[in-house]
C-alpha positions in Angstrom: 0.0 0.0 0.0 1.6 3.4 -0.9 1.4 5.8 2.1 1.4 9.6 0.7 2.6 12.3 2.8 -0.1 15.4 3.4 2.1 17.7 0.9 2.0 14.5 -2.0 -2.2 13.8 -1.0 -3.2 17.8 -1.0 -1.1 19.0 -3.4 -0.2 21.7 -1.7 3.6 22.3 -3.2 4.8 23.5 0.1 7.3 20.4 0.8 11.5 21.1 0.3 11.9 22.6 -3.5 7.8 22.5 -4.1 5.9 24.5 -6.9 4.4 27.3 -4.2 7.3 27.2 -1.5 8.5 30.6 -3.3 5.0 32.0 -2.6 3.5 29.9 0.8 7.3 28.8 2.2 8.1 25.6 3.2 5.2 23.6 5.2 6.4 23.0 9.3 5.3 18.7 8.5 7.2 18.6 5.9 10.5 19.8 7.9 9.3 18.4 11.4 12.4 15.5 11.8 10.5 15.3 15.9 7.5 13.3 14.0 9.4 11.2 11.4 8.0 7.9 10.8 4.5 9.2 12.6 2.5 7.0 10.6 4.8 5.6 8.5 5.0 9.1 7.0 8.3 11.2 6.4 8.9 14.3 8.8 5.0 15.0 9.9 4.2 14.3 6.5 1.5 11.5 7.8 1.0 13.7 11.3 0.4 17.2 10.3 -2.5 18.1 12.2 -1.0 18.8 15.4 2.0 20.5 13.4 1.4 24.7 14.0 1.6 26.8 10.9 0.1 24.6 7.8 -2.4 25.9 5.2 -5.4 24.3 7.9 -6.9 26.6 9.7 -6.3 26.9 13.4 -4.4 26.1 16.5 -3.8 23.7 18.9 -7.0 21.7 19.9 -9.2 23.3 17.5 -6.8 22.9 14.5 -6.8 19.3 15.6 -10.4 18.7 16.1 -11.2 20.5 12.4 -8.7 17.9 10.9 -10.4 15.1 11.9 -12.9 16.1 8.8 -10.2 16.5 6.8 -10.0 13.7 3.9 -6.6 13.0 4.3 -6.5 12.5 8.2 -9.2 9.9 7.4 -7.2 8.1 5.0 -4.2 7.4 7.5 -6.6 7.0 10.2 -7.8 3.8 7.5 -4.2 3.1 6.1 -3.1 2.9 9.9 -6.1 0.8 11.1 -5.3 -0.2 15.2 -1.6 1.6 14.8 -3.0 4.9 14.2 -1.1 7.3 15.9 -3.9 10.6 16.8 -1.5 12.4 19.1 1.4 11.8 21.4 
């Protein structure tokens, strides 16, 4: 099963040398080395909604509560089954 990162599922072209880091800057996942294999994902890559400072809106608890809607947290929570990490 191929595991995307956040930046590789949204298409957000914010990860190291993407198409709109010149314009958004570089996404905190996809540099965060503290959450690096979170999900079998590389940086926060597969563990981004805790991360502070992405395109989703909010902060702390409520940034974390809104991703649970997001369609990509929902596909790791699936990928991940009973290994789903949520938070640390």
């Amino acid at each position: 099963m191929k595991r995307e990162n956040c930046w590789e599922f949204m298409d957000c072209g914010r990860e190291p040398g993407g198409k709109r880091v010149a314009l958004l800057g570089v996404c905190p996942a996809a540099i965060d080395m503290e959450s690096d294999g979170m999900n079998h994902g590389r940086a926060a890559g597969r563990f981004c909604w805790p991360v502070e400072g992405t395109l989703c809106p909010g902060e702390g608890e409520e940034k974390t509560r809104r991703c649970h809607n997001c369609p990509f947290f929902q596909e790791v929570e699936r990928q991940e089954g009973g290994s789903f990490v949520r938070h640390i």
